[in-house]
C-alpha positions as CSV (number, residue, x, y, z in Angstrom):
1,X,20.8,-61.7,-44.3
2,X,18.5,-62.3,-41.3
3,X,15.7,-64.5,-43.4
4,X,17.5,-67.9,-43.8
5,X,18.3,-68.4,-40.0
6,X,16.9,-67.9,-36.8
7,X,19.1,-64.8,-35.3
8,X,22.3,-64.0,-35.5
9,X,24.6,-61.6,-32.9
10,X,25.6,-58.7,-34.1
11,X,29.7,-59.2,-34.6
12,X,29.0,-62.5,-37.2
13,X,26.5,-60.1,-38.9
14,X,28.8,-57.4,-39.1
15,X,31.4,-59.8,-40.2
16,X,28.5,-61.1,-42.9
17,X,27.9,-57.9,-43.9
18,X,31.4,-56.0,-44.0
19,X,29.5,-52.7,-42.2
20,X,31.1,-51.0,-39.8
21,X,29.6,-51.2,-36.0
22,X,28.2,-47.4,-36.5
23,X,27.0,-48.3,-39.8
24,X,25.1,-51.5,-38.7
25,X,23.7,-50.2,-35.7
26,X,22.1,-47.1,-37.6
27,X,20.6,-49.9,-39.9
28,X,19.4,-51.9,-37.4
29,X,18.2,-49.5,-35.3
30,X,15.9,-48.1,-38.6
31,X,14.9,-51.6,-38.8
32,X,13.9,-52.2,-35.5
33,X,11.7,-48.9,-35.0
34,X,9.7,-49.9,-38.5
35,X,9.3,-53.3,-37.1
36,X,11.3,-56.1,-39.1
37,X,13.8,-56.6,-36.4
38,X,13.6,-57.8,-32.7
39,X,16.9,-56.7,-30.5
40,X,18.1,-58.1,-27.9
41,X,20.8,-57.6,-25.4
42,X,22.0,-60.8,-23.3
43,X,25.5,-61.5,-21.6
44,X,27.9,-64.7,-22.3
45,X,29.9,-64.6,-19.5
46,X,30.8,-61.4,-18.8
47,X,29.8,-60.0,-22.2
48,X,27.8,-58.1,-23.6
49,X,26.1,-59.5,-26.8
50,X,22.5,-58.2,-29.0
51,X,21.0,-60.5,-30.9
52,X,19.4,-59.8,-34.1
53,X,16.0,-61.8,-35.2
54,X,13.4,-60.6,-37.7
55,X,9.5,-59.8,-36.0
56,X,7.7,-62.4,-36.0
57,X,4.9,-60.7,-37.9
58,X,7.5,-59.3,-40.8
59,X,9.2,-62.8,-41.1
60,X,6.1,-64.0,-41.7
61,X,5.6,-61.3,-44.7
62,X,9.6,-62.1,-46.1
63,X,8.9,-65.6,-46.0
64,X,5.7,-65.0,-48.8
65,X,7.6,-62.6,-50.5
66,X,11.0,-65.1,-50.5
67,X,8.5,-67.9,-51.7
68,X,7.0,-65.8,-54.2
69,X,10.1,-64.8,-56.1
70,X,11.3,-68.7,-56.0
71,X,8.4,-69.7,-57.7
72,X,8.3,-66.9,-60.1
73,X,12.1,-67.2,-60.8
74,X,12.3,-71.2,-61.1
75,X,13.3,-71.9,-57.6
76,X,16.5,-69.7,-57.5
77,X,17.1,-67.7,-54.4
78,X,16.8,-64.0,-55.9
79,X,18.8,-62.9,-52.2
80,X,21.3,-65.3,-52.0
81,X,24.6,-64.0,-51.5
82,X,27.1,-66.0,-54.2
């Protein structure tokens, strides 16, 4: 969900997703501690928000991988929701 854009904060991803706030934080917590996913906490206004981004390194590694299965697949998006 993360690989097409930048970040995302956590409520449109949970929205995105349809998880529950439990359920996504378990997720991205996993993800974080293996390294895809960069967290972090920042206020607008006077509220709390985390944004989610993928590592820099591991984007790099879903980008090749993203590429790859275009090209073997015709150019279709393999991930793309529909």
């Amino acid at each position: 969900m993360l690989y097409p854009v930048a970040s995302m904060d956590f409520v449109k991803l949970q929205k995105s997703l349809a998880y529950t706030q439990g359920n996504l934080s378990s997720h991205l917590a996993k993800l974080q501690a293996a390294g895809f996913l960069a967290l972090e906490k920042e206020f607008k206004g006077k509220y709390p928000v985390t944004v989610c981004s993928l590592a820099e390194k591991r984007a790099r590694s879903i980008r090749r991988l993203w590429r790859r299965a275009e090209n073997r697949d015709g150019g279709d998006r393999p991930f793309a929701a529909k």
